[in-house]
C-alpha positions in Angstrom: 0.0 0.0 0.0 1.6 3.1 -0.7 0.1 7.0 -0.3 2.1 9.8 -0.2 3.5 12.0 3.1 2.4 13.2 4.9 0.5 10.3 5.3 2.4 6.7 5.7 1.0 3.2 5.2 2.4 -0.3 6.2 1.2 -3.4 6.2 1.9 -7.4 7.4 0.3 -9.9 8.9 -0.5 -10.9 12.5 0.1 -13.7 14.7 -3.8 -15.2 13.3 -2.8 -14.8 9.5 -4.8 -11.6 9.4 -3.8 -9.0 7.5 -2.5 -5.7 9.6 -2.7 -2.1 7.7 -1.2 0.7 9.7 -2.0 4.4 8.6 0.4 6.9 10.1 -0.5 10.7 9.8 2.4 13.3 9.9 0.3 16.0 9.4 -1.2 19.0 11.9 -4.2 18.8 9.5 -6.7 15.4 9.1 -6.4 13.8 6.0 -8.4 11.4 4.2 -7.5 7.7 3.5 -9.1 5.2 1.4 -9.5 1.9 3.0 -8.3 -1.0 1.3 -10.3 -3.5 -0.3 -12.1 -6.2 1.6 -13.5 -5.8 5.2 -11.3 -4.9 8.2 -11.7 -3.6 11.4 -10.2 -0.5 13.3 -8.3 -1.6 15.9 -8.1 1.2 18.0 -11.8 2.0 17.4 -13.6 -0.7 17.0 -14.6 0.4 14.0 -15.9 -1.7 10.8 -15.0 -0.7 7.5 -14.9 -1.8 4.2 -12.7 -1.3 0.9 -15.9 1.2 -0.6 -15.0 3.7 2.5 -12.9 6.1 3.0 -11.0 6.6 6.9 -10.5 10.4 8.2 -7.2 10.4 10.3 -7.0 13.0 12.9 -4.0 15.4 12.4 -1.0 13.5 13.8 -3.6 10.2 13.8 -2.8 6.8 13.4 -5.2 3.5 12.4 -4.7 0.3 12.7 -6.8 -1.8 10.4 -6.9 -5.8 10.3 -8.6 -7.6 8.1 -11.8 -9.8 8.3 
């Protein structure tokens, strides 16, 4: 997954096979992320979300999205 800074995406997989997305925002300003496709879960949240949504990150946010 790749977006451009100030906004930083990684991803892997977990410990259960499930895929991990991490959304990093160096920013003072929200920005707007499109989540990937497929059906995950906010971590941090406990949010559901799916790959026809788009995530707002808080300025200097972070989300942590694993999949379903």
């Amino acid at each position: 997954i790749y977006y451009e800074f100030p906004v930083i995406a990684r991803s892997g997989t977990n410990s259960f096979g499930r895929e991990v997305v991490y959304f990093l925002n160096y920013s003072s300003e929200a920005r707007e992320v499109k989540c990937p496709q497929g059906e995950w879960i906010e971590l941090l949240e406990d949010k559901r979300w799916n790959g026809k949504e788009s995530i707002l990150l808080k300025k200097w946010g972070l989300a942590i999205l694993e999949s379903r």
